[in-house]
C-alpha positions as CSV (number, residue, x, y, z in Angstrom):
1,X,2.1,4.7,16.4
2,X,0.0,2.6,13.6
3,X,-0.7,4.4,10.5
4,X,-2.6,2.0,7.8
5,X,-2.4,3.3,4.0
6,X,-5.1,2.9,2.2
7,X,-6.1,4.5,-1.6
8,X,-7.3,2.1,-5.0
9,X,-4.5,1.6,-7.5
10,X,-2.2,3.6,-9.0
11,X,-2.9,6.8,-6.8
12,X,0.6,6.6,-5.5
13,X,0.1,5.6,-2.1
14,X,2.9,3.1,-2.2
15,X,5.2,5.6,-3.4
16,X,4.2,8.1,-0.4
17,X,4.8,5.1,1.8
18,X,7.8,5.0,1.4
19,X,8.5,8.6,1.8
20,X,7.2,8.3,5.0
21,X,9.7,5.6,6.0
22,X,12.6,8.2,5.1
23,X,11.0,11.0,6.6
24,X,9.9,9.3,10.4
25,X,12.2,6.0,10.6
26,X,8.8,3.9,10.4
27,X,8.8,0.7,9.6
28,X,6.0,-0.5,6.7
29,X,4.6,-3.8,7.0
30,X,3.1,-5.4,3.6
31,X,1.3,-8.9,3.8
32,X,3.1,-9.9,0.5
33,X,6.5,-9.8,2.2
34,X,5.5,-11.0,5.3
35,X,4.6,-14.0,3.4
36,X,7.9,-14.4,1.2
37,X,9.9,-13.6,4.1
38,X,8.3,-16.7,6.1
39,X,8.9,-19.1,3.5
40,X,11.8,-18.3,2.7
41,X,12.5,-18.6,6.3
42,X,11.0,-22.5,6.6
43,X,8.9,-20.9,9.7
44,X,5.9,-22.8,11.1
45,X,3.6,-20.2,10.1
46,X,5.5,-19.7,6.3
47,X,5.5,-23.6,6.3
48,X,1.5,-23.3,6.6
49,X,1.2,-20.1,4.5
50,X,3.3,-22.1,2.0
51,X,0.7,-24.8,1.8
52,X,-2.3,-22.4,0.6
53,X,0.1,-20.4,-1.7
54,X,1.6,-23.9,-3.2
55,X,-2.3,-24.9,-4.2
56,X,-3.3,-21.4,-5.4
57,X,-5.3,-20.7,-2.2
58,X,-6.2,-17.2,-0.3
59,X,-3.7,-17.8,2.4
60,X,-6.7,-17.1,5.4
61,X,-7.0,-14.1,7.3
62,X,-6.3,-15.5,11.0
63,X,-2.7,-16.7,9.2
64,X,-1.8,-13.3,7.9
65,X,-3.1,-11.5,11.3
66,X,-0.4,-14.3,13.2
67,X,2.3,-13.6,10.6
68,X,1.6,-9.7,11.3
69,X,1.9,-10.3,14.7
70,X,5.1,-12.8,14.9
71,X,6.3,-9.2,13.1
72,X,5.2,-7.0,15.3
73,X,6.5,-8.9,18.3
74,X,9.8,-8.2,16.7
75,X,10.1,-4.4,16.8
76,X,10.9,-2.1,19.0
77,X,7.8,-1.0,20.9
78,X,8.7,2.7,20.4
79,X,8.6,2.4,16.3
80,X,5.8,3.5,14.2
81,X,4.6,1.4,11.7
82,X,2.9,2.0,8.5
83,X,0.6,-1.1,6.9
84,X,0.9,-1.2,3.4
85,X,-2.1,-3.1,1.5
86,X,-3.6,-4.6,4.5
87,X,-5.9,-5.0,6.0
88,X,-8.2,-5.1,3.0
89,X,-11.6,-6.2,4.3
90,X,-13.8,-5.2,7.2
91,X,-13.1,-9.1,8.1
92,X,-8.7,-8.1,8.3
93,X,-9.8,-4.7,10.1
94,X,-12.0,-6.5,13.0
95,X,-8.9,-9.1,13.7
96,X,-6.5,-6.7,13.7
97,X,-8.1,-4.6,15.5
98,X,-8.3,-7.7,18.3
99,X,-4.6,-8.9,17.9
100,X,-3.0,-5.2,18.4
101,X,-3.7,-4.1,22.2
102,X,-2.0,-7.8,22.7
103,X,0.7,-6.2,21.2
104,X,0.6,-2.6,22.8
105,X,-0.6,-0.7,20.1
106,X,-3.4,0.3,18.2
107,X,-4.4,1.7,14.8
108,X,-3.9,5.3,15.3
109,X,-4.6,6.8,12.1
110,X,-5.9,6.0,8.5
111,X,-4.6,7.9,5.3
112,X,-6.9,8.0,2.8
113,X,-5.5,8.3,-0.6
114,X,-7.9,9.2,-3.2
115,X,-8.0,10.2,-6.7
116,X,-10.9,10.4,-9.9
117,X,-11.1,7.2,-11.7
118,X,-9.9,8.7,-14.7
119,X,-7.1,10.1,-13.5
120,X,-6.6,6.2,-11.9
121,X,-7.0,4.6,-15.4
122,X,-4.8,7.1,-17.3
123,X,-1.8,6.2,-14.7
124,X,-2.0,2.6,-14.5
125,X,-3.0,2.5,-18.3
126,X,-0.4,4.8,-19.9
127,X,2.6,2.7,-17.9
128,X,5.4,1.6,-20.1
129,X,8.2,0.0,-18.9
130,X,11.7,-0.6,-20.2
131,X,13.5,-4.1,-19.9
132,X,16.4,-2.2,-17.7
133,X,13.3,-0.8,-15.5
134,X,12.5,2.7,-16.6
135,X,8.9,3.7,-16.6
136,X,7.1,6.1,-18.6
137,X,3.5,7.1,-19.2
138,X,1.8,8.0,-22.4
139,X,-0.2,10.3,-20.7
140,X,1.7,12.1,-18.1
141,X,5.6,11.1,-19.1
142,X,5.5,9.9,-22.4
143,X,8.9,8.9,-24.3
144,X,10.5,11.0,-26.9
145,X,9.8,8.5,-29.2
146,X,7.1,6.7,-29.3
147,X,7.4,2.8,-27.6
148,X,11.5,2.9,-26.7
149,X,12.9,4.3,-23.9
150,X,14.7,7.5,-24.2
151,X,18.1,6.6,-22.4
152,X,18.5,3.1,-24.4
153,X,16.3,2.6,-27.3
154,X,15.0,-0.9,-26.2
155,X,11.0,-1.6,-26.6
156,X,8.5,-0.7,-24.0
157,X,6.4,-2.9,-22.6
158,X,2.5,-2.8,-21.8
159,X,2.3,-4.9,-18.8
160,X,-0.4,-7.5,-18.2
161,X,-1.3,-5.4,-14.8
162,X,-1.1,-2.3,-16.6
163,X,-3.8,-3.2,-19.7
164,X,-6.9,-1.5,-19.9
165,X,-9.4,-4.7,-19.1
166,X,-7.2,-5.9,-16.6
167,X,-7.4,-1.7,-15.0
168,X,-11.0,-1.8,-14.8
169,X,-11.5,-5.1,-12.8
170,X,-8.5,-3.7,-10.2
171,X,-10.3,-0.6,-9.6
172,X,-13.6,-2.5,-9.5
173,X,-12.4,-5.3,-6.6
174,X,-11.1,-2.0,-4.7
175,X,-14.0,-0.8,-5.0
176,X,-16.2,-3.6,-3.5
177,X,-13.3,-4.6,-1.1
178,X,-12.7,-0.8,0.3
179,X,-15.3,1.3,0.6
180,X,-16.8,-0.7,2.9
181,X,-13.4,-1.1,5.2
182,X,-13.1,3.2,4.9
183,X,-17.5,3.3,6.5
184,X,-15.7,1.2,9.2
185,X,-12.7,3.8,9.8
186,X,-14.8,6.6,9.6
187,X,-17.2,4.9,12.2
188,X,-14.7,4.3,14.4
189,X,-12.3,6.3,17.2
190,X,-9.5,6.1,14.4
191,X,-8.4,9.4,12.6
192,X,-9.2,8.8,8.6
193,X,-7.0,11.8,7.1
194,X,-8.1,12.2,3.2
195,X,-5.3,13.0,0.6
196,X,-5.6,14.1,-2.7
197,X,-3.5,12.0,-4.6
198,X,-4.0,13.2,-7.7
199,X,-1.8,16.7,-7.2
200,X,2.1,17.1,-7.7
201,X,4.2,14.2,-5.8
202,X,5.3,16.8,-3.8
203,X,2.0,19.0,-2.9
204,X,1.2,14.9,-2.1
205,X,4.1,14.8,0.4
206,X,3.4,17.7,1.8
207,X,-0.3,17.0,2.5
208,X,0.8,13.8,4.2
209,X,3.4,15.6,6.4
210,X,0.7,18.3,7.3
211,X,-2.5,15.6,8.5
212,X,0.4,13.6,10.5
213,X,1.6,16.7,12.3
214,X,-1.8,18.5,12.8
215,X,-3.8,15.1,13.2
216,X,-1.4,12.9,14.9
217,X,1.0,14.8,16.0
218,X,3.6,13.0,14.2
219,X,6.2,15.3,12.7
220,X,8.6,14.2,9.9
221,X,12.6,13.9,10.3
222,X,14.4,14.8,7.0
223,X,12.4,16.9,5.4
C-alpha cells in the first residue's frame, strides 16, 4: 500500500508520519533523504543528484522519481510506504504516478492534513528552541520564563525558518505548489482522506487511524 502525506507547514503531518511508521511497520520515503543517502553513497544517480545540489540547482524531477524508484525496488513488495514531502507538483504526481505500476504498486490513498492559517503561523512562529534541542512555543507551550528553557536555563532561539516573514512566504509557496496537486487527487481514483490537524496530537492520531481503517482498510499495530 502507498499512502502520500500531504498538509502546508507546521500542521504536524511529519509528526503523524511517523506515528504511522510505529503503528503499521511502514516505511516513509522523504526526497531529502533519498538524496543524502545517494551521495553519501557515491551512487550513479547521488553522483548526478550531487552535481545540481553542488551548484544550487533544483535537482530535476525525472532524478528524484529514479532515486524513488532505485528505493522502492529495494523493499519488500508486501510493505507499505508513506511519502513524506513529495511529490509536490502536479508535474511529481503525473511521473509517479507512471513509474509505480512498474514497480507493483500504486498510490492508494492521500491524507490531507489541514489546519487555519492562523493556527499555521502561530505554530511555526511561536517555536523556540534550546541549544540541547528542546522546543517550546510562545503560544501553545511557552517557557516558564520567558526566552530560556525551563530544564537548563540556556537562551532560546528564533530560528531563521521559524520568523514571521520567512512563515508567510512557506505557507504562500504551499499554497501555489499544493492546491493544485490536491484538484488532481481529488480528480482522481485515489482516496484523499482530510484530517484536521489543528485538534489534540492525539484526537490527530486517532483520526488518522480511523480514515486508514474505514477508507483503506489499513488497521494499525501498537496502538
Amino acid at each position: 500500500m502507498v499512502v502520500i502525506l500531504l498538509g502546508p507547514p507546521g500542521v504536524g503531518k511529519g509528526t503523524q508520519g511517523a506515528r504511522l511508521v510505529d503503528d503499521l511497520g511502514w516505511v516513509r520515503i522523504a526526497t531529502g533523504d533519498l538524496l543524502r543517502s545517494a551521495r553519501r553513497a557515491g551512487s550513479e544517480l547521488g553522483d548526478k543528484a550531487r552535481e545540481y545540489m553542488d551548484a544550487g540547482e533544483l535537482v530535476p524531477d525525472d532524478l528524484i522519481v529514479a532515486l524513488v524508484r532505485e528505493h522502492l525496488e529495494k523493499l519488500d513488495p508486501e510493505v507499505g510506504v508513506l511519502f513524506d514531502g513529495f511529490p509536490r507538483t502536479v508535474p511529481q504526481a503525473v511521473s509517479l504516478d507512471a513509474m509505480l505500476p512498474e514497480v507493483s504498486r500504486k498510490v492508494d490513498g492521500v491524507l490531507l492534513f489541514e489546519a487555519p492559517d492562523d493556527v499555521l503561523f502561530k505554530r511555526i512562529s511561536g517555536r523556540r528552541s534550546s541549544p540541547e534541542g528542546r522546543v517550546y512555543n510562545v503560544y501553545f507551550d511557552p517557557p516558564k520564563a520567558d526566552g530560556v528553557c525551563d530544564v537548563t536555563g540556556s537562551p532560546l532561539v528564533h530560528r531563521e525558518d521559524d520568523r514571521p516573514e520567512t512563515v508567510e512566504r512557506r505557507l504562500e509557496v504551499y499554497q501555489k505548489q499544493t492546491s493544485p496537486l490536491i484538484s488532481y487527487y481529488d480528480a482522481a481514483p485515489t482516496r484523499v482522506m482530510r484530517i484536521q490537524g489543528d485538534g489534540d496530537m492525539e484526537e490527530v492520531r486517532g483520526a488518522v487511524r480511523e480514515a486508514l481503517a474505514t477508507e483503506l482498510g489499513a488497521g494499525a499495530a501498537g496502538a
